[in-house]
C-alpha positions as CSV (number, residue, x, y, z in Angstrom):
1,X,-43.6,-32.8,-49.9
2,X,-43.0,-34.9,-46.6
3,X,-40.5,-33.3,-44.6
4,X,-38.0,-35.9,-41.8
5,X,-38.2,-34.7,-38.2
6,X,-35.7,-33.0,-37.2
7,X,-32.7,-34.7,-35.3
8,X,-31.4,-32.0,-33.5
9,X,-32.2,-31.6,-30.0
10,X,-33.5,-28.6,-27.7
11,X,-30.5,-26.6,-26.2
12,X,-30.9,-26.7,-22.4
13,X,-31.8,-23.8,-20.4
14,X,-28.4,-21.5,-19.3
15,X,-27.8,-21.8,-15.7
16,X,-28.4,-19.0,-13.6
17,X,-25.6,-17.2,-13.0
18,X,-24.1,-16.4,-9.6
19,X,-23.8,-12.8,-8.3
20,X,-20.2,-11.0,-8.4
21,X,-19.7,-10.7,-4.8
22,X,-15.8,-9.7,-5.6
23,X,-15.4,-6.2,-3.8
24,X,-12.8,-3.8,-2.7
25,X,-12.6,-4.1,1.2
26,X,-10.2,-1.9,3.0
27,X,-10.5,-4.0,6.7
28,X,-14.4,-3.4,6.7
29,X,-15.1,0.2,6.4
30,X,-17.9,1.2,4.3
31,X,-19.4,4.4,3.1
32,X,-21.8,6.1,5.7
33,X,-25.4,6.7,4.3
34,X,-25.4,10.6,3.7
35,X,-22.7,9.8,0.7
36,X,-20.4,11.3,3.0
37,X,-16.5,11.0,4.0
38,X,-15.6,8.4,6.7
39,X,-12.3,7.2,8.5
40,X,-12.3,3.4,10.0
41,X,-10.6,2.8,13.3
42,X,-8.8,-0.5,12.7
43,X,-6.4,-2.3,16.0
44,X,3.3,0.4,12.1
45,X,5.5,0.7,7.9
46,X,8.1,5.0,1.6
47,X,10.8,6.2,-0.1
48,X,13.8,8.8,0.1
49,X,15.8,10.7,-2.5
50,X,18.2,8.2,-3.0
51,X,17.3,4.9,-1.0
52,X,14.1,5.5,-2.7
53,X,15.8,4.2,-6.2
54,X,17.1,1.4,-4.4
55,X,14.2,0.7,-3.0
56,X,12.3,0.9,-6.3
57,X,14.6,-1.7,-8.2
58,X,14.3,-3.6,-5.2
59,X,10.2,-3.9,-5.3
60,X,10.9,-4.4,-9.6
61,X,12.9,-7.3,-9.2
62,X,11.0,-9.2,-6.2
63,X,8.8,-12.4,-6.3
64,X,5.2,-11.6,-6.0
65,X,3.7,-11.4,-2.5
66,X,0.6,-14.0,-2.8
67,X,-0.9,-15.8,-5.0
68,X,-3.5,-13.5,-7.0
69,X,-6.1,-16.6,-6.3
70,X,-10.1,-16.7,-5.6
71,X,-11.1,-16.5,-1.9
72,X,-13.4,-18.4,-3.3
73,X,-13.5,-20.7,-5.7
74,X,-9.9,-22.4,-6.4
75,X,-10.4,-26.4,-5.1
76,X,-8.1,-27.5,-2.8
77,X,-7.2,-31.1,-0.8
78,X,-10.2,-30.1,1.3
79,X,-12.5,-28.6,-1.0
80,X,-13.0,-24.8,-2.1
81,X,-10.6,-22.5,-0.3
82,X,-12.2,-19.8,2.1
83,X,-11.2,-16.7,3.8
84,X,-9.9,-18.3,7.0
85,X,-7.9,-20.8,5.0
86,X,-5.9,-17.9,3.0
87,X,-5.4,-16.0,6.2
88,X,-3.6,-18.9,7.6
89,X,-1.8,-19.6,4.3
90,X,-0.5,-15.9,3.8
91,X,0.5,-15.6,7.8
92,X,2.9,-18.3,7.3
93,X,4.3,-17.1,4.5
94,X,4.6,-14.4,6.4
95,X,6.2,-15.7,9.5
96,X,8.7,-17.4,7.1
97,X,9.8,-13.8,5.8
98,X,9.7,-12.7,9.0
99,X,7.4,-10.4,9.5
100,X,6.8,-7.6,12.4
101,X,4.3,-8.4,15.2
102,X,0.9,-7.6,13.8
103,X,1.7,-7.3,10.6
104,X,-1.4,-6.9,8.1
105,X,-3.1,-9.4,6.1
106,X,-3.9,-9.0,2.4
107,X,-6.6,-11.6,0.8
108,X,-6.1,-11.4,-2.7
109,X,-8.5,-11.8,-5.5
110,X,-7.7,-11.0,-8.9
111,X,-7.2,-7.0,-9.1
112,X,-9.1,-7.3,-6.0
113,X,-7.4,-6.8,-2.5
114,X,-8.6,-7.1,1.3
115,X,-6.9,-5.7,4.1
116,X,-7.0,-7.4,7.4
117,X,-5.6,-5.3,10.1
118,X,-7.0,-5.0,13.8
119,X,-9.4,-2.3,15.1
120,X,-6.5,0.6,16.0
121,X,-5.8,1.5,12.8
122,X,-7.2,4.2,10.7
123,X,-8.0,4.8,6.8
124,X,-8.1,8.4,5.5
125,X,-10.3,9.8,3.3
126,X,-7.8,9.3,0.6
127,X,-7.2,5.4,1.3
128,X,-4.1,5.5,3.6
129,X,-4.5,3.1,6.5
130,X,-2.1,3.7,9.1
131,X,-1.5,3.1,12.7
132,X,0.5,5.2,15.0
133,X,2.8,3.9,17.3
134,X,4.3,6.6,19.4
135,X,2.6,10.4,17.6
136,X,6.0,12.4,19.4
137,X,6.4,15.8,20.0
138,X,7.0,19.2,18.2
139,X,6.0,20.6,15.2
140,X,4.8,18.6,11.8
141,X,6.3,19.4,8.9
142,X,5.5,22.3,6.3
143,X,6.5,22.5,2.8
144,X,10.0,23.1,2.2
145,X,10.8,22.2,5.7
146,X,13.9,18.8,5.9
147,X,12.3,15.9,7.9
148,X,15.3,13.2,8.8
149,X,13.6,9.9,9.3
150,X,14.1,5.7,9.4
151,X,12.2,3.5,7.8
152,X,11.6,-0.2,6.9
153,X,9.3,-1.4,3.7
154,X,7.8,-4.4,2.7
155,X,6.0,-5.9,0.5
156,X,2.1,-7.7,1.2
157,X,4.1,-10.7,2.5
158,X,6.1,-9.4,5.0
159,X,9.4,-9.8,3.2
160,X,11.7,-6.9,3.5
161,X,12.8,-4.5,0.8
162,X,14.7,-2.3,2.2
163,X,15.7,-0.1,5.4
164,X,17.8,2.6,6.9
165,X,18.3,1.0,9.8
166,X,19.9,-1.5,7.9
167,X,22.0,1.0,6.0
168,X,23.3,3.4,9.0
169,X,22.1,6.5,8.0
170,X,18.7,7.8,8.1
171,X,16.5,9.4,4.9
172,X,16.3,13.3,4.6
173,X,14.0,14.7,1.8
174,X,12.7,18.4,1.9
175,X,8.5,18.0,2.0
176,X,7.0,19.1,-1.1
177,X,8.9,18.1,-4.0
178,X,7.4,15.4,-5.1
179,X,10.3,13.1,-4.1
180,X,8.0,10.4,-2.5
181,X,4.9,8.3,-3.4
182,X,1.9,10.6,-2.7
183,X,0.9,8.1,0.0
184,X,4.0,8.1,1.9
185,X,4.2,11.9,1.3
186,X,0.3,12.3,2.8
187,X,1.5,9.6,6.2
188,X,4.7,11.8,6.6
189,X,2.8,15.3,7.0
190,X,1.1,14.7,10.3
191,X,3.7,13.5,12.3
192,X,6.1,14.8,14.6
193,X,9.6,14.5,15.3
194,X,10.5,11.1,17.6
195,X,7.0,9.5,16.2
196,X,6.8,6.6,15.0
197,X,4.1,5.1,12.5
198,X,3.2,2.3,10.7
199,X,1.7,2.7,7.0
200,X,-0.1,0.9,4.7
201,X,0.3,2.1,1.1
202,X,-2.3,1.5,-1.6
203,X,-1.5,1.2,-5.1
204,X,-3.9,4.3,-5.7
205,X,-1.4,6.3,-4.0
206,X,1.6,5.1,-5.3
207,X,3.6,6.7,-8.3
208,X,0.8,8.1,-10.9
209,X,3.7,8.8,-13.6
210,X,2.0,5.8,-15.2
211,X,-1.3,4.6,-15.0
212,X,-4.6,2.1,-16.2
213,X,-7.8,3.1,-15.5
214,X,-9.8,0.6,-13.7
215,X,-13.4,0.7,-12.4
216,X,-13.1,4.7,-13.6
217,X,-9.7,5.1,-11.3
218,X,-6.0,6.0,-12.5
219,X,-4.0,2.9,-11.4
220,X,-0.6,3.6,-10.8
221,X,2.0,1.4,-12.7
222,X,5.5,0.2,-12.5
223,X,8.7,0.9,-13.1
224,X,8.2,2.5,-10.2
225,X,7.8,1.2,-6.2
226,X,5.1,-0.9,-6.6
227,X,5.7,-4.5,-7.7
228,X,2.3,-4.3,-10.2
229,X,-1.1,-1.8,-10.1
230,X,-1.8,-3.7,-7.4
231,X,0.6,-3.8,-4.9
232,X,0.0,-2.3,-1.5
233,X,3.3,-1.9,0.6
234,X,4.4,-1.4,4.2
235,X,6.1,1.4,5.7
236,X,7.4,1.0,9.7
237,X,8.3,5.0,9.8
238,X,10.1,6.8,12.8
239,X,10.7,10.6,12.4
240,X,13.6,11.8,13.8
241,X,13.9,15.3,13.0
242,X,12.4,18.6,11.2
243,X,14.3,21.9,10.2
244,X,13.4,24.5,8.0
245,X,15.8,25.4,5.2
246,X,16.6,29.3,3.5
247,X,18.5,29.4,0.1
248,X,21.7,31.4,0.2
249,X,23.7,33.0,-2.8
250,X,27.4,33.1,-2.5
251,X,29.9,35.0,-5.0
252,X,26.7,36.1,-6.6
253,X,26.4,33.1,-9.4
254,X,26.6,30.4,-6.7
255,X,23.3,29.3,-4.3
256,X,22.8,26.7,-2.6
257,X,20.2,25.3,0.3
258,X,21.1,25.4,4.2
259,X,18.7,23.6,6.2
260,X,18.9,24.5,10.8
């Protein structure tokens, strides 16, 4: 029996596809060879017992910093966006909001974040980037111990959330209690009283009440400081003073905590 030829055509061959060149960059640094530990030098930036609430609704209820677009990829009047083009775009968003001098950069891409700072500021083991302003004198904190300090915070485009300075009256939290974000916790234990430092907050290190896990990580998620698992914020820190504290017992039933 005579069969008809067939009419349907030869599927063409799939194009190749393009590598996934989207990475986590954190200003540059990279692993050293040896699978080892490594801080990058880069060229200021929390939370209190009770401003830290504040601060958290504040965060909750704020417009996103930038765009979560492609640095490359997303067409524009001029063809593809580039990295140079979003790093103009966010720094006038951020002059708008008025940012600090210096103020870091954050590319976004996706769940993907870059952070642009210059050459003086350094990332921890842990992820923490921070620059230090003035490192001041005396003692750093132990456990237990009251640190009294101001600070500002923002979110990725400069905009400010909230700050003591603003309010009058300094933060006092007793180290240790787990009454700050393990990142601004980790900035706060190294420095001394009349230093001033500026950090930079990955969402890794933020509140881990809550979490995804992403690329085999625990994600921290809101409600908490952080406007999504990906928000990075921006601490401008000045410590002011450190005392230790002693519980005392009065009438026997009645204690309370005396920090000198």
């Amino acid at each position: 029996m005579n069969t008809l030829p067939s009419t349907r055509q030869p599927l063409p061959p799939p194009l190749p596809r393009s590598p996934n060149t989207t990475h986590l960059h954190l200003h540059g640094s990279e692993a050293p060879a040896d699978g080892g530990t490594k801080k990058t030098r880069r060229g200021l930036c929390l939370s209190s017992s009770t401003t830290l609430l504040a601060f958290s609704a504040a965060i909750a209820t704020s417009a996103p910093p930038f765009p979560a677009s492609a640095a490359k990829g997303k067409k524009g009047k001029g063809g593809y966006y580039d990295e140079k083009r979003l790093l103009e775009q966010n720094r006038k968003i951020q002059e708008a909001n008025n940012a600090p001098k210096d103020f870091p950069n954050f590319i976004r891409e996706g769940f993907e974040v870059k952070v642009v700072t210059t050459e003086d500021y350094v990332t921890s083991d842990s992820g923490l980037i921070y620059l230090d302003i003035e490192v001041g004198k005396g003692d750093t904190p132990k456990d237990g111990q009251q640190v009294t300090f101001h600070y500002t915070g923002y979110n990725e485009s400069g905009r400010r959330i909230d700050s003591t300075y603003l309010q009058g009256t300094p933060a006092k939290i007793r180290l240790g209690n787990k009454a700050l974000v393990p990142g601004f916790e980790e900035g706060l234990r190294d420095m001394k009283p009349g230093g001033r430092r500026r950090m930079i907050i990955p969402p890794e290190l933020g509140p881990l009440s809550d979490c995804v896990v992403f690329h085999g990580k625990c994600r921290g998620v809101g409600p908490s400081t952080f406007f999504s698992s990906r928000q990075f914020e921006v601490f401008d820190v000045e410590v002011l003073d450190v005392k230790s504290c002693e519980r005392r017992t009065i009438v026997g039933f009645y204690s309370d905590v005396v920090c000198n």
